[in-house]
N, C-alpha and C positions, 0 to 999 in steps of 0.2 A: 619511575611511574608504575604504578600499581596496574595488572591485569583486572577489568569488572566486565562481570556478566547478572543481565539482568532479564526480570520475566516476570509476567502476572502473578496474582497471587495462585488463580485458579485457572486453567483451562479447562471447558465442559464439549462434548463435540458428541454429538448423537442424533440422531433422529426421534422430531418431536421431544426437544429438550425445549423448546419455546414452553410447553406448559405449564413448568416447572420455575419459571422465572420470578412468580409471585415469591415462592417459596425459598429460593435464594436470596431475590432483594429485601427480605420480613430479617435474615441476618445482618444487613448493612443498614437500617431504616427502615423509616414507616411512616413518613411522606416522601413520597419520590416522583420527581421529574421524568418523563420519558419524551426524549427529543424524540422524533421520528415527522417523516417526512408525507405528505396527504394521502398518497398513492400507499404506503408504506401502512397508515393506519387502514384505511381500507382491506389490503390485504390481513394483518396482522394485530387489525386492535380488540376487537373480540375476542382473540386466541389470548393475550395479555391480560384484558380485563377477564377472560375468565378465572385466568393463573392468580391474579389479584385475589379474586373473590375468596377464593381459600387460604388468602395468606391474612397475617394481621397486621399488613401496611396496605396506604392508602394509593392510589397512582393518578395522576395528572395528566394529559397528554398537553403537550406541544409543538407545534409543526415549526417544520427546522425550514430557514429562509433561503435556501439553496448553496453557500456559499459559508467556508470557513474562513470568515475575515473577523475584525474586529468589531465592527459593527452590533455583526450578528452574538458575538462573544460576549459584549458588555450588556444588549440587549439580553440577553440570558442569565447573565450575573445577579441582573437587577430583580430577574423572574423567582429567580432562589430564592435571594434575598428577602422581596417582598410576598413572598407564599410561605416561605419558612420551612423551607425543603430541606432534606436531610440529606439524599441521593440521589444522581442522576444516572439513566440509565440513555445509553445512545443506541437505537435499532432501526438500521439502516445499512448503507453502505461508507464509504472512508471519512467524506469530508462530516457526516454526522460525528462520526467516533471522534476524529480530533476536536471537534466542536463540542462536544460533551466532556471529552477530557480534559480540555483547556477552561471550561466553567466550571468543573469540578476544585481542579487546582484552584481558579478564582475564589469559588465559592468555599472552599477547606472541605468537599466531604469526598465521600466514595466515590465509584465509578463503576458503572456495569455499560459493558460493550456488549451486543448481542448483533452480527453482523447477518443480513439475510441474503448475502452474495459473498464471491468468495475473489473477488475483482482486486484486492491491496493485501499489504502486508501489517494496515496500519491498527487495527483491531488490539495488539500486544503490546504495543510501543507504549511507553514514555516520551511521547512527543506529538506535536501535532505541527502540521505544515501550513500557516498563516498564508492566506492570499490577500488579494484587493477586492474590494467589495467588485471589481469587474473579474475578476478570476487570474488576474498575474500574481505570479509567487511572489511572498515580500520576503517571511523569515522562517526559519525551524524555532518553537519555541520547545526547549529542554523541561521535561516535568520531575521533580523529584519523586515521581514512584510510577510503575505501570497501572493499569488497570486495575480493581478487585477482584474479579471478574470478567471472564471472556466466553461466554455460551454462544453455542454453536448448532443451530439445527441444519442439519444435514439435510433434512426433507425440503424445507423451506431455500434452501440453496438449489436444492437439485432441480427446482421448478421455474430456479431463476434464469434468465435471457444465457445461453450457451456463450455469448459473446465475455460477458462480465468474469466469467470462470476461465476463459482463455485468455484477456484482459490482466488477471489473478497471476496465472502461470506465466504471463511477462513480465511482473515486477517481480516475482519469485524467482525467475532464470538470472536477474540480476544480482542476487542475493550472494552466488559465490566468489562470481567475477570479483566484486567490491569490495567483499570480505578478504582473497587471496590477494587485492592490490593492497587495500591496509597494512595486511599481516607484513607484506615486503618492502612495503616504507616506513613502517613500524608507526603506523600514524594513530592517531588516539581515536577511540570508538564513538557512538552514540552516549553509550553505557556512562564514558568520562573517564576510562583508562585504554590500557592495550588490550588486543584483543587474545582472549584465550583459546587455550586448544581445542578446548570443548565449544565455543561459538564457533570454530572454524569448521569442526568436525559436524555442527550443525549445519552449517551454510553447504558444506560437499553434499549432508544426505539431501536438504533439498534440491541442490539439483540433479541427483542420483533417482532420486524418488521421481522429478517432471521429468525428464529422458524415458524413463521404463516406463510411467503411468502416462502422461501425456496426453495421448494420443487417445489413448483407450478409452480415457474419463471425459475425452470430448465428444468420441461415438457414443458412448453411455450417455451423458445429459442430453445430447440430442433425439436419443430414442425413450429419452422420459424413464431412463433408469439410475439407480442409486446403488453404485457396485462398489466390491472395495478399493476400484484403481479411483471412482470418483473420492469416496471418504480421504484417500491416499493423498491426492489432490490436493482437497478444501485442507489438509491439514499443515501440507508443503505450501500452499498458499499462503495460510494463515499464522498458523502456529509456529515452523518449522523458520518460514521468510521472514515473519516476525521477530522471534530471537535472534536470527540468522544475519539481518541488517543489523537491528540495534548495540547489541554484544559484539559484532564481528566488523561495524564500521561501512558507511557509506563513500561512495572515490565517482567515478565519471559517468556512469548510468544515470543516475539519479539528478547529476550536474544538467548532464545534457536536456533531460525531461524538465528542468526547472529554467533552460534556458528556453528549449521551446514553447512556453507558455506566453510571450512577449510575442507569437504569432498569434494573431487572430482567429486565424482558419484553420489552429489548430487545437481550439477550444475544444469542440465536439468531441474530437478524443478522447478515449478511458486515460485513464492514468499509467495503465501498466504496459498500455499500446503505444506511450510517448517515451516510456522506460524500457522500453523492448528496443528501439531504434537506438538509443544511449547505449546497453550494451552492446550493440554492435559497435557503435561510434566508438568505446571505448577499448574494444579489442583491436580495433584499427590502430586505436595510440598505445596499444601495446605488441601490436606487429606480430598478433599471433597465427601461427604457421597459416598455410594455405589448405589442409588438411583437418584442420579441427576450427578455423571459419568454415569450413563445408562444410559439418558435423554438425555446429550449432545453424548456422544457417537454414538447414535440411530440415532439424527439427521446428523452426521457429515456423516454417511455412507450412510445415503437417499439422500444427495446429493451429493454420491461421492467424497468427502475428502479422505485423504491417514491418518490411524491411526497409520501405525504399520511403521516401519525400512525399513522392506524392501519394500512396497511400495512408499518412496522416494527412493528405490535403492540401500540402504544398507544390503548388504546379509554379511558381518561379523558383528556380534556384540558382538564382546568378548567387555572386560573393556579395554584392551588394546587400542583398537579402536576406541572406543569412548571417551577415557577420553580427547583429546585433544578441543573433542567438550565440554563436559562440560567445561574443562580450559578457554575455549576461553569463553563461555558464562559469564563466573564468571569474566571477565574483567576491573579491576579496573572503567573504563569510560563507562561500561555499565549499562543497566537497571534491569541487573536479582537483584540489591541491592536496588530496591526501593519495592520491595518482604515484609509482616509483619512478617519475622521471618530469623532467620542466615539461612545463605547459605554458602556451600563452592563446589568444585569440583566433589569431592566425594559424596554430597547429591545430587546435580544436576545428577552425574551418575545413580545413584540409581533410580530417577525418572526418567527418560528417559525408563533405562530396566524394570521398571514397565509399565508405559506407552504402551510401545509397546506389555505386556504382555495382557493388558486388553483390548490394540486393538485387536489383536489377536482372545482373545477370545470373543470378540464381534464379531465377523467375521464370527466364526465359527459357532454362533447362527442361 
């Protein structure tokens, strides 16, 4: 089996690159679709429609229905179809981008991701994460090609909620763990081969880059600045996690986060705050030392990640309660079996109520 690594066609990342959007999409088409969500045109549709106005393609807006399901997918398909769209562009946050990427594919054209939070990794992918029109995970759909485009305004991140950017930097801290258990059960990637030296080599520097910036780029956004530890960030967030999953392979973070969505209560969650507790879970099932759990732990709480149960909102935690999260995690079609050692329900429970033992008592330090 062949090594693949794979990546947008273009990465764009700068401050007030949003203007500039007309003028990218006038390359790909010249009627174009722009998902974006009410709150999301408010802020940002003026700034677009003015990017438009100088470009010589036409833009549409449509407001995204909350939820990447199928639903809303086919619902979409039919929109292209029947307007006679050429491109869609998705600007917003994650469940937009696989929403637009997965009507794209439907629809045979391009794709322009333009994310205004720096909250997932999912912006780069070839993939998008299908839920239930209520919000439980159903499947990973594989897209044959990434994005056309991935633009990035830094400015328009840096004004968004501090929480979504730290959110960001917990599905990004998963990115090597996943990648390193891959590489050592030699399990197949996103991508659809092994993983290479060069995804792996990605996957270290972003977590090389959230350990040193981290911390910094959260004081930063919260005092309404745009420094280069934030840039450093949004690019370890986006760019870096982005290749970093796809190319280098997903294992029990990502399991664990797709298990807990079969909780209710813990809907409200970011994404990266459900994947933040996964890698814990998952360093638990790989018995890593007592010395570098306190390292990552340390960090996870300096920037405000959730370690324990009940800070995603789970106040029962009998085995009762959760084994259905492990069940689900353990999913025939999922990732916690690209893990270097047997897994069942029952070990995954076990690590989880571990897990949140030692967040715990991290906490209380």
């Amino acid at each position: 089996m062949a090594t693949v690594f794979i990546s947008p066609s273009r990465y764009v990342q700068g401050p007030g690159e949003m203007n500039n959007i007309g003028a990218y999409a006038e390359k790909l088409g010249k009627k174009v679709l722009c998902l974006i969500s009410n709150g999301g045109y408010k802020r940002q549709g003026s700034q677009i429609e003015t990017s438009f106005d100088a470009s010589s393609a036409d833009v549409v807006f449509d407001y995204f229905n909350g939820e990447c399901c199928r639903t809303e997918i086919n619902r979409l398909v039919s929109v292209m179809k029947d307007g006679g769209y050429d491109l869609i562009i998705g600007v917003g946050g994650g469940k937009i981008f696989d929403t637009a990427k997965a009507v794209a594919y439907y629809s045979s054209t391009p794709v322009i991701v333009s994310p205004t939070i720096a909250s997932t990794d999912a912006p780069c992918s070839a993939l998008s994460v299908i839920y239930t029109d209520d919000g439980v995970f159903e499947e990973y759909l594989f897209l044959p090609s990434n994005p056309n485009l991935v633009l990035v305004d830094t400015e328009i991140i840096r004004k968004s909620p501090v929480r979504l950017t730290v959110s960001g930097m917990g599905d990004a801290m998963a990115t090597y763990f996943e990648a390193r258990a891959c590489y050592n059960s030699d399990a197949l990637t996103c991508a659809g081969g092994k993983i290479s030296t060069a995804a792996l080599g990605i996957a270290k520097l972003c977590y090389d880059t959230l350990i040193a910036e981290g911390v910094k780029a959260k004081l930063a956004i919260e005092a309404g600045a745009c420094t280069k530890s934030v840039e450093k960030i949004i690019e370890a967030n986006t760019l870096l996690s982005g290749i970093g999953f796809e190319s280098g392979g997903l294992a029990g973070a990502h399991a664990i986060h797709n298990g807990l969505t079969v909780l209710e209560e813990c809907h409200h969650m970011q994404h990266g705050e459900k994947v933040n507790f996964g890698t814990l879970t998952q360093l638990v099932l790989e018995n890593t030392s007592e010395e570098d759990l306190a390292d990552i732990l340390d960090w996870m709480i300096s920037v405000g990640l959730p370690v324990t149960l009940a800070e995603l909102g789970i106040t029962d935690t009998s085995r009762e309660h959760l084994m259905p999260v492990a069940v689900a995690a353990c999913a025939e079609n999922d990732t916690l079996h690209n893990m270097p050692m047997e897994i069942d329900p029952e070990i995954v429970l076990n690590a989880m109520l571990a897990a949140d033992a030692y967040g715990r008592a991290a906490l209380e330090e």
